[in-house]
C-alpha positions as CSV (number, residue, x, y, z in Angstrom):
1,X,27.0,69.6,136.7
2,X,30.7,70.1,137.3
3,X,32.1,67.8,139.8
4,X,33.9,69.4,142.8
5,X,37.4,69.8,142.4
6,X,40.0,67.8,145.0
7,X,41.3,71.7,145.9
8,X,39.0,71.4,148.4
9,X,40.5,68.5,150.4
10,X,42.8,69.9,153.1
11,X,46.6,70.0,153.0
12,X,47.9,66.7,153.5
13,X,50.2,67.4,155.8
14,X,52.8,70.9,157.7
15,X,54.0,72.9,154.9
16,X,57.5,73.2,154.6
17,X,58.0,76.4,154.0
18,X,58.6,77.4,157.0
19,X,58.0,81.2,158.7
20,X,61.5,80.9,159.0
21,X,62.8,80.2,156.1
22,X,60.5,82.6,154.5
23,X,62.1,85.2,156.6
24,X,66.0,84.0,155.1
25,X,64.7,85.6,152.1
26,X,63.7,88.7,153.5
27,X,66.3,91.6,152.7
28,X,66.5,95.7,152.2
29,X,65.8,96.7,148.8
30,X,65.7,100.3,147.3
31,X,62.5,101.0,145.1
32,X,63.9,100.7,141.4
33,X,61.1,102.5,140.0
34,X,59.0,101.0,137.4
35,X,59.2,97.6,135.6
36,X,61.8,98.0,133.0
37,X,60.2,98.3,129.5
38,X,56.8,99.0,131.0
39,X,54.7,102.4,130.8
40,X,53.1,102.6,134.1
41,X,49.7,103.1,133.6
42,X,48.5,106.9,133.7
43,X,45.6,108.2,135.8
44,X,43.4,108.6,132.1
45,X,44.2,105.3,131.4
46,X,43.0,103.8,135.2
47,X,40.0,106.3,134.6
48,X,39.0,104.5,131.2
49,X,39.7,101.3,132.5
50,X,37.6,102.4,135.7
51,X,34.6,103.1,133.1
52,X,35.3,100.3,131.1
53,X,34.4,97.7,134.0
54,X,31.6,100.0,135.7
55,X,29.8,99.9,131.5
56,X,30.0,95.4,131.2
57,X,28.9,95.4,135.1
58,X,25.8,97.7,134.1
59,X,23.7,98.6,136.9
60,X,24.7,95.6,139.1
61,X,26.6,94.7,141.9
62,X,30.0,93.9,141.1
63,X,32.0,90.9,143.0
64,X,35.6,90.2,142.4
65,X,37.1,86.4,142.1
66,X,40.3,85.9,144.1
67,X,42.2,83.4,144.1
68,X,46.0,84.8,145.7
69,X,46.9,87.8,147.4
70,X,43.4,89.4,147.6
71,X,42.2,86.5,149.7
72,X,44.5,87.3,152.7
73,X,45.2,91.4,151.6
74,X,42.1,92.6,149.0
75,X,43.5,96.3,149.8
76,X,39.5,97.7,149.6
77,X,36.8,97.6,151.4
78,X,34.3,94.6,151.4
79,X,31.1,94.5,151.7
80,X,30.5,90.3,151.5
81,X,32.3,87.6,150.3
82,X,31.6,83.4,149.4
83,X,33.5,80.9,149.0
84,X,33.8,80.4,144.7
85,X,35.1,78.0,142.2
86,X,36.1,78.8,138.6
87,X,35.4,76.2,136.5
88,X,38.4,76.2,133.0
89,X,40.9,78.4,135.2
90,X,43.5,77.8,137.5
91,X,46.2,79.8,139.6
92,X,49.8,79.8,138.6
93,X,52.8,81.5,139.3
94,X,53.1,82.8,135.7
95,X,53.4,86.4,135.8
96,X,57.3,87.6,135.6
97,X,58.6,90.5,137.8
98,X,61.5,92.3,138.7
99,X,59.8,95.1,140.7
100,X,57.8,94.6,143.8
101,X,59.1,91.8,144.9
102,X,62.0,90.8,143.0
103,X,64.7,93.1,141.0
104,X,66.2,93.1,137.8
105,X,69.3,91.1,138.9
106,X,66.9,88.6,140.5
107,X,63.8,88.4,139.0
108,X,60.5,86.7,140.3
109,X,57.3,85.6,139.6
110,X,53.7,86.6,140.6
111,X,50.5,84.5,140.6
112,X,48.0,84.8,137.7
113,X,45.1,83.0,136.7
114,X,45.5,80.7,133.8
115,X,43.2,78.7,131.2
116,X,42.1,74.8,132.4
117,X,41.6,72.9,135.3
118,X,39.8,74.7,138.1
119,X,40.4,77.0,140.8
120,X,38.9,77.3,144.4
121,X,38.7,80.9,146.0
122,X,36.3,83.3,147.1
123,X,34.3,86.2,145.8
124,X,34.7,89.8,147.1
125,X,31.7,92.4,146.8
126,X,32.7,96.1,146.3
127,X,30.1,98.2,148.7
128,X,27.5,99.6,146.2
129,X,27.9,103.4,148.0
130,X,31.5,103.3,147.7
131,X,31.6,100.9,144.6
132,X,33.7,103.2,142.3
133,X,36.2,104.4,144.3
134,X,36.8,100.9,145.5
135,X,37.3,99.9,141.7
136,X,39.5,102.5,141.5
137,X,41.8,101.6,144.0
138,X,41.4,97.5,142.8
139,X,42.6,98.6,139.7
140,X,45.3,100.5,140.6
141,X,46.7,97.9,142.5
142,X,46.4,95.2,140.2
143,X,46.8,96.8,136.8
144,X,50.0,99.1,137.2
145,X,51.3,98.8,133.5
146,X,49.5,100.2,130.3
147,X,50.8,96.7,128.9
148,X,48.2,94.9,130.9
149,X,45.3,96.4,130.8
150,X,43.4,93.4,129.2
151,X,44.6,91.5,132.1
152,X,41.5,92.1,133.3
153,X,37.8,89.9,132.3
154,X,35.2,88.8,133.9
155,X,34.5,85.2,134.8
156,X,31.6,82.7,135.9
157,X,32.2,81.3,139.1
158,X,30.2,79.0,141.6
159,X,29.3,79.7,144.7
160,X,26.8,78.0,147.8
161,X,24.3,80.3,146.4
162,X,24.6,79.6,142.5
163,X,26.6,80.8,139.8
164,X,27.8,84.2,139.9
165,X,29.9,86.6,137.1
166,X,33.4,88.0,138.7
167,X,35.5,90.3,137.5
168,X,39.1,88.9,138.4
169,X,42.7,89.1,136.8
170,X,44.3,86.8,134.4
171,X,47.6,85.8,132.0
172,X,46.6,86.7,128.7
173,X,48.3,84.8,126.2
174,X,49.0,88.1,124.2
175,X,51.6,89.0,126.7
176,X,53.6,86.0,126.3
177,X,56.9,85.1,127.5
178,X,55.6,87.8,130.4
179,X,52.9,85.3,131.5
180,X,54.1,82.5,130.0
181,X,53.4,78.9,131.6
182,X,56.4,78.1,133.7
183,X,57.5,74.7,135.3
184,X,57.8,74.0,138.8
185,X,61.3,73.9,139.2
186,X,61.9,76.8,137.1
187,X,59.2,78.6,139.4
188,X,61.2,77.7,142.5
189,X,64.2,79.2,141.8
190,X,62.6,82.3,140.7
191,X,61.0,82.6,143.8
192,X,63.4,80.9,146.2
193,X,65.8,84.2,145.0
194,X,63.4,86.6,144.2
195,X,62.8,89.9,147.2
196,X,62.0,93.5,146.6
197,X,60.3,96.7,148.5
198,X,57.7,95.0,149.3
199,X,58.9,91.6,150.2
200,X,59.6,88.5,148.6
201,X,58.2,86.2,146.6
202,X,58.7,83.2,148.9
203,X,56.6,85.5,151.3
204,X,54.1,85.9,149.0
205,X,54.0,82.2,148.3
206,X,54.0,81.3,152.1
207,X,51.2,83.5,152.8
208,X,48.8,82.4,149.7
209,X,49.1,78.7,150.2
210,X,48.8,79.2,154.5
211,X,45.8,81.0,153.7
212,X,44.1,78.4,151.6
213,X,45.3,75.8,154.1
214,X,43.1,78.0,156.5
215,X,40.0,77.8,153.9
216,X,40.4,74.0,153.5
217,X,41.3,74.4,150.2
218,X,44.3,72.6,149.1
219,X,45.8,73.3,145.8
220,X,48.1,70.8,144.5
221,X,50.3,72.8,142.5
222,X,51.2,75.8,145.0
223,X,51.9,72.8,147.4
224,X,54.5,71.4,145.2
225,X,56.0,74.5,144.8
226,X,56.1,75.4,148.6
227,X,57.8,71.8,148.8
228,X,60.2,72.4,146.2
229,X,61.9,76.3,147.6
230,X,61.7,75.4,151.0
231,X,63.9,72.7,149.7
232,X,65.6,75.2,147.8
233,X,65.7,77.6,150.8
234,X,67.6,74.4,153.0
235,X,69.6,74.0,150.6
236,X,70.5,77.3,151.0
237,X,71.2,77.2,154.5
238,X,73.2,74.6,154.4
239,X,75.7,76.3,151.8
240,X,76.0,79.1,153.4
241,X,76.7,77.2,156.5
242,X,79.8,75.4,154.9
């Protein structure tokens, strides 16, 4: 039996990324279209895909592992959630970007969910009347590119009521240096500059780890990394100040 992981401890003390230095990075920025080099993905493609995921869950329910934004934003309706750790996995800020929230002059980085460790989250069930139009819409949010379309697996995940199979989204290794494992400081100054139509990344990073901080779940990497921008962000500050 897998020992519970320390993510669970809380925070160990105020983050220090700050509302307000979050909102420093927060600017104006046109919608560039899609992500350079990528083919968004087409409505036969999400359809397939769609199918695809409907065939492996068969005839039962399906539940969703996350582990970032769709903790605090899941963008579909849900019909119950647990709390859930997946054992071999953990979350990282992995995935490049220069859409969203970043641009091509300052790119950024999403989370993912990569191989090892462990990661601490929750489980989402889609409502079983509404079950594929709420696929649908997961989907399209979280797959937008034809080139990530196996960015998508299912998972074993524990929960207070015994282990249960998730779908959930991942950094495949094929799609390397997209989803390559980054270093922490490399991965602050991606997100320290990184803000597009629909925020930026130090947002995103704010609101995951204040969320987990809300679930007791503390996860040591994302809290080095707050650390390390809002150091960044200071830094900032203080240049601009002089």
């Amino acid at each position: 039996m897998p020992k519970t992981p320390t993510a669970h401890a809380a925070p160990p003390a105020t983050m220090e990324l700050t509302p307000d230095l979050v909102a420093t990075t927060i600017r104006i920025v046109e919608d560039e279209g899609p992500e350079p080099n990528w083919n968004p993905i087409s409505p036969e493609q999400l359809d397939d895909l769609v199918s695809r995921v409907e065939e492996e869950a068969g005839d039962g329910e399906i539940w969703v592992f996350a582990y970032g934004s769709l903790m605090w934003n899941p963008g579909f309706e849900v019909a119950a959630s647990e709390e859930a750790v997946a054992y071999g996995w953990h979350r990282a800020f992995s995935l490049r970007i220069e859409r969203l929230r970043a641009t091509s002059d300052a790119p950024g980085l999403m989370l993912a969910l990569r191989p090892g460790g462990s990661c601490s989250g929750l489980v989402l069930k889609l409502p079983c009347t509404t079950k594929r139009e709420n696929l649908r819409t997961l989907l399209a949010r979280e797959i937008r590119y034809a080139e990530v379309c196996e960015m998508v697996r299912w998972v074993a995940v524990k929960t207070p009521k015994g282990v249960q199979r998730a779908l959930t989204f991942w950094a495949s290794g094929r799609q390397s240096p997209l989803t390559e494992k980054i270093p922490l400081e490399e991965a602050a100054g991606l997100i320290a500059q990184a803000c597009g139509p629909a925020g930026s990344c130090a947002e995103y990073l704010h609101r995951t780890v204040s969320d987990l901080a809300d679930r007791k779940i503390y996860d040591r990497n994302l809290w080095q990394l707050q650390q390390i921008v809002a150091a960044r962000l200071r830094a900032r500050q203080q240049h601009d100040r002089t």
